[in-house]
C-alpha positions as CSV (number, residue, x, y, z in Angstrom):
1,X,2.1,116.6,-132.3
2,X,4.4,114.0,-131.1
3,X,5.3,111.3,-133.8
4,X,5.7,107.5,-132.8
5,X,9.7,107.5,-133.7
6,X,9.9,103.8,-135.0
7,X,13.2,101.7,-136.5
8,X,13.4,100.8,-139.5
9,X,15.9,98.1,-140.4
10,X,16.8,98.9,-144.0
11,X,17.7,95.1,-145.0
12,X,15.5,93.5,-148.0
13,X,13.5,90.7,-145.4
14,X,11.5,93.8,-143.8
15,X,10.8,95.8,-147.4
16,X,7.5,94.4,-148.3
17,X,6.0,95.1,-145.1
18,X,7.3,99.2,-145.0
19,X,6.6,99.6,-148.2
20,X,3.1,98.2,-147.9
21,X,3.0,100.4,-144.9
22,X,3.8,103.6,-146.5
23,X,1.8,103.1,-149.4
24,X,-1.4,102.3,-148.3
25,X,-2.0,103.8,-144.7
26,X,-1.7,107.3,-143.1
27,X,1.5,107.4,-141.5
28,X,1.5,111.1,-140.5
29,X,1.8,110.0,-137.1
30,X,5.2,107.8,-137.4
31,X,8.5,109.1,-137.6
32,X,10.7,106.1,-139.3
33,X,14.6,106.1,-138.1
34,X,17.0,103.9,-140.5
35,X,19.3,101.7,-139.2
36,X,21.3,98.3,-138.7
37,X,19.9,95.8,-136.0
38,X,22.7,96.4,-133.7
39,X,22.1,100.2,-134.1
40,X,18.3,100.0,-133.2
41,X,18.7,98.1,-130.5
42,X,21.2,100.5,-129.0
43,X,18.3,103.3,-130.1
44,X,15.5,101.7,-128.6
45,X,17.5,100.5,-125.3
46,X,18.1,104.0,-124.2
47,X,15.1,105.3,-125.4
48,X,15.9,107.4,-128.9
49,X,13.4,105.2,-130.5
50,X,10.0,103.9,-129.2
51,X,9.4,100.4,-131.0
52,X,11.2,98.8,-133.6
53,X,11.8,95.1,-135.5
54,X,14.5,94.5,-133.5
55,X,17.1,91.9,-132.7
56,X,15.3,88.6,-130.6
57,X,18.6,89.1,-128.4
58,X,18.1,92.4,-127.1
59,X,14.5,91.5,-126.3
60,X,15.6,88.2,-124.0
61,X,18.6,90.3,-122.6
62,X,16.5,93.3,-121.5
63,X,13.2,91.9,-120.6
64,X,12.2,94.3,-117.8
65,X,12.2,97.2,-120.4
66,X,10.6,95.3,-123.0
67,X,7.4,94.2,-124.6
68,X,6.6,92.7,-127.8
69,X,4.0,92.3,-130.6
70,X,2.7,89.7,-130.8
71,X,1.7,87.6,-133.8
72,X,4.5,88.9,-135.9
73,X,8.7,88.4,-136.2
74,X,10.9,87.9,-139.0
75,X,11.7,84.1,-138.6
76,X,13.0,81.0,-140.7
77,X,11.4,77.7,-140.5
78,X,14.6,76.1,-142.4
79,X,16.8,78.3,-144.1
80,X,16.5,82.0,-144.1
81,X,18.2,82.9,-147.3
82,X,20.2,86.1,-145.8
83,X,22.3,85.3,-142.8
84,X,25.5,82.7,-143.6
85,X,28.6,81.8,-142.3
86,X,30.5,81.9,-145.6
87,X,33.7,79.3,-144.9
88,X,37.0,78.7,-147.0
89,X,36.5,74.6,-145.2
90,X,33.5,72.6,-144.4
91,X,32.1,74.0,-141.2
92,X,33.4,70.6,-138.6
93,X,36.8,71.4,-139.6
94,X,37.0,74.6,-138.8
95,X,38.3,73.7,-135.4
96,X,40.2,76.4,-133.5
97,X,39.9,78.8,-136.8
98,X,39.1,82.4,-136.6
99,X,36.0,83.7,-138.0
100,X,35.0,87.5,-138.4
101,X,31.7,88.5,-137.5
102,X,29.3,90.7,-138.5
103,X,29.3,94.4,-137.2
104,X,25.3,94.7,-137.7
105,X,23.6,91.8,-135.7
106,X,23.5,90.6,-132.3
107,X,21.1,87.6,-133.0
108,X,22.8,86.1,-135.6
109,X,26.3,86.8,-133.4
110,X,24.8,84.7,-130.9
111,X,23.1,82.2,-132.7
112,X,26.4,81.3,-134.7
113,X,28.4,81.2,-131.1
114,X,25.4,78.5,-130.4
115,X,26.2,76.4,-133.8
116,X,29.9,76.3,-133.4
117,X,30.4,75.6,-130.1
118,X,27.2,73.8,-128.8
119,X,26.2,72.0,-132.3
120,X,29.5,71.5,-132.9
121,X,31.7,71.2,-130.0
122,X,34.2,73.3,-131.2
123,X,36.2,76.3,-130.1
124,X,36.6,78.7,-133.0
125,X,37.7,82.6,-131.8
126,X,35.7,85.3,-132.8
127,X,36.7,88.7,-134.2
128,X,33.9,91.6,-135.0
129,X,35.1,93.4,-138.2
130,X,33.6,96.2,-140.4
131,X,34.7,94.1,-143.2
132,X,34.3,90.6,-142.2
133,X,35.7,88.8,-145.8
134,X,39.0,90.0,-145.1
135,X,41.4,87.7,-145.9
136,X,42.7,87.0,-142.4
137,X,39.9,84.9,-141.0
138,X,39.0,81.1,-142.5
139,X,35.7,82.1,-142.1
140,X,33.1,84.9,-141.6
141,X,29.7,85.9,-140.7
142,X,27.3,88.1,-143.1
143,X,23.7,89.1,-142.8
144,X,20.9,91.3,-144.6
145,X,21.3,92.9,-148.0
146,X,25.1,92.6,-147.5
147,X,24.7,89.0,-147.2
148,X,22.7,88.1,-150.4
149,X,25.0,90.2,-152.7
150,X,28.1,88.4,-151.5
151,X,25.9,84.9,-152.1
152,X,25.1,86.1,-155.6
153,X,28.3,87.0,-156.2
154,X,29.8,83.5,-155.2
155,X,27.4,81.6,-157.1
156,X,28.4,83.7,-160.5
157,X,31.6,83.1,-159.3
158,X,31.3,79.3,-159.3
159,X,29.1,79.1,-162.4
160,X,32.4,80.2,-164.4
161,X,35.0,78.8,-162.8
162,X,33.6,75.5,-161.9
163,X,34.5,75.6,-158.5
164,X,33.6,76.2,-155.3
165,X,36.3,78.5,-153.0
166,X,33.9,79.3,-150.6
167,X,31.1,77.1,-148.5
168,X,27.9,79.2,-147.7
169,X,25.7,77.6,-144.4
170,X,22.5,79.1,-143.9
171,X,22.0,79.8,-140.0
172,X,18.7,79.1,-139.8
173,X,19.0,75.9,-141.9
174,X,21.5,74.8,-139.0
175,X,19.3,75.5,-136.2
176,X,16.3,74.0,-138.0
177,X,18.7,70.7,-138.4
178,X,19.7,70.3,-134.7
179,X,16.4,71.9,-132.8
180,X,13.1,71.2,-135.4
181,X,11.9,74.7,-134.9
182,X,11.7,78.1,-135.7
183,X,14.5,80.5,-135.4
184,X,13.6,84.1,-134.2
185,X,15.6,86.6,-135.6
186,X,13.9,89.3,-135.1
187,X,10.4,90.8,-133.2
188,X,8.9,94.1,-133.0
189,X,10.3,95.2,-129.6
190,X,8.4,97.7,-127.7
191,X,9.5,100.2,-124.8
192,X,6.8,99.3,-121.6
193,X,5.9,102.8,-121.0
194,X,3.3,102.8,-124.6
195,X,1.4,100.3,-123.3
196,X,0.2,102.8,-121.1
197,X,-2.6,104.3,-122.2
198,X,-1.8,107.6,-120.0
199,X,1.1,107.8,-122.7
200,X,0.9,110.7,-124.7
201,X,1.6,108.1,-127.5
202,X,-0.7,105.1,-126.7
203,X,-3.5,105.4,-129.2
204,X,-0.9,106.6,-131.8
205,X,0.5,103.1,-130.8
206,X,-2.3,101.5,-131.1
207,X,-3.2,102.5,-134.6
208,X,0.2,101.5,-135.4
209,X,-0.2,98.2,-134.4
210,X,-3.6,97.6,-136.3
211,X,-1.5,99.2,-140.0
212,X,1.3,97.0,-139.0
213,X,-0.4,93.8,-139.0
214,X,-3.1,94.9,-141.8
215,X,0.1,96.0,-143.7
216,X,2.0,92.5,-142.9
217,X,-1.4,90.5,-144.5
218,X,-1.6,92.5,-147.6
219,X,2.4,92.3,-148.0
220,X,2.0,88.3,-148.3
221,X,-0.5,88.5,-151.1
222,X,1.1,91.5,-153.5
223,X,4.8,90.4,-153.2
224,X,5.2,90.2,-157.0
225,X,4.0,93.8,-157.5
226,X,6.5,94.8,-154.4
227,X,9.4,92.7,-155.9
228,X,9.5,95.6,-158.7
229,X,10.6,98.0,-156.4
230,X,12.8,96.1,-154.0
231,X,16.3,97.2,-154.4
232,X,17.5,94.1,-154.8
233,X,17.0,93.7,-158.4
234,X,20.5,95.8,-158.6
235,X,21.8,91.9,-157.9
236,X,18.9,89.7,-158.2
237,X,16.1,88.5,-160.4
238,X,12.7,88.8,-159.3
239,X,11.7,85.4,-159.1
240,X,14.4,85.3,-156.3
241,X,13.4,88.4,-154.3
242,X,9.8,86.5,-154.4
243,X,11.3,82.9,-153.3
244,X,13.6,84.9,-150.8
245,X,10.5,86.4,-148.8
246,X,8.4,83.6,-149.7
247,X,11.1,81.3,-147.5
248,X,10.9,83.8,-144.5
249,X,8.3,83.3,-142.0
250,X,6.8,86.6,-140.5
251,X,4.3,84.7,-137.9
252,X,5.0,84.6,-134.1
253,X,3.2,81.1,-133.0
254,X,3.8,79.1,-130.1
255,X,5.7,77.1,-132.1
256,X,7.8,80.3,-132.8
257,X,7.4,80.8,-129.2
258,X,9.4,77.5,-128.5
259,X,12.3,78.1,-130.3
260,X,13.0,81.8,-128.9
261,X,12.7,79.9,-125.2
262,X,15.3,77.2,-126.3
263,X,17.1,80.0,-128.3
264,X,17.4,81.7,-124.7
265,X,18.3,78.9,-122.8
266,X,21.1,78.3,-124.8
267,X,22.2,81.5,-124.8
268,X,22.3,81.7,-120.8
């Protein structure tokens, strides 16, 4: 039988839902592929992978291909807790500066371009880098697991020296400031042809969409039980894995709906 191949992003903001996933429904049918945003999208765009929590970016730039779930993203209403532009200056002085970027994201590529030069009004240059807190930029661009580590390790960092070297902005904090609504960073994208219910795949598909969203309500209600397993207790307590997903925002309103249309406008 033909599995459902389905991305999984392997970043902390999507854990309680797989995990709830995994441990309470039958997913014999669904064949899970690990990978960054940026890698998925590639996956999904030329068809390796059927469906995926993807970047909001590739959904708006490849529409025709495309639908979505709806009802559920992984969005900030304020700050998101896991996507920063870490900066050696405050952010309006940062000019002409050059700031790395992020190897992994697409969305959050985008959605800084939108804060420093529409928000802003300036003209920083941009650099993608596999290491993005090299020394040679004045500022950088992390997201994901990679992200809160770095944040964790800053604020040790400033709670013994007394100091703060580095500025962290949340993203979605920024947007929130200057818009008022949600920021989508990412939906479950979905190639056209399952929606089909000649697909071979279609009522596979459409058990998968009942566990996901069955799976997504029970994740909101047990996430100090799933906060024991997360990996992120290698650098974090669990009162802050729990305020971390408790900050994110896993609904797709019309509200949500609003901000991915001015998210796109911008964009064009």
């Amino acid at each position: 039988m033909n599995k459902l191949r389905i991305g999984r992003i392997n970043y902390a903001n999507v854990f309680p839902i797989y995990y709830t996933l995994e441990k309470e429904f039958d997913c014999s049918g669904y064949e899970f592929i690990e990978g960054v945003p940026s890698y998925l999208n590639r996956m999904l765009r030329a068809g390796s992978i059927d469906l995926s929590p993807s970047s909001s970016v590739e959904y708006l730039r490849n529409r025709a291909i495309y639908k979505i779930l709806d009802g559920v993203s992984i969005s900030s209403k304020g700050p998101v807790g896991s996507v920063f532009l870490f900066s050696k200056k405050p952010i309006e002085s940062l000019g002409a500066s050059l700031i790395n970027l992020t190897v992994q994201s697409e969305t959050s590529v985008a959605l800084l371009a939108i804060i420093i030069r529409r928000f802003y009004g300036m003209d920083c240059r941009f650099e993608r880098s596999s290491t993005p807190d090299a020394n040679n930029a004045d500022a950088f661009l992390m997201i994901g697991d990679d992200a809160l580590k770095y944040k964790a390790k800053l604020k040790e960092k400033n709670s013994k020296t007394g100091k703060t070297s580095v500025l962290a902005y949340d993203l979605g904090e920024l947007w929130d400031q200057k818009t008022g609504l949600p920021f989508v960073f990412a939906l479950w994208i979905v190639r056209k042809e399952l929606f089909d219910p000649a697909d071979p795949l279609h009522q596979v598909f459409n058990k998968y969409v009942r566990d996901l969203n069955a799976a997504k309500d029970i994740a909101l209600k047990n996430l100090p039980e799933i906060a024991r397993y997360s990996p992120l207790k290698a650098f974090m307590s669990e009162e802050d894995i729990i305020e971390y997903w408790k900050n994110l925002d896993y609904d797709l309103s019309e509200e949500h709906k609003k901000g991915l249309q001015l998210f796109d406008e911008y964009i064009v």
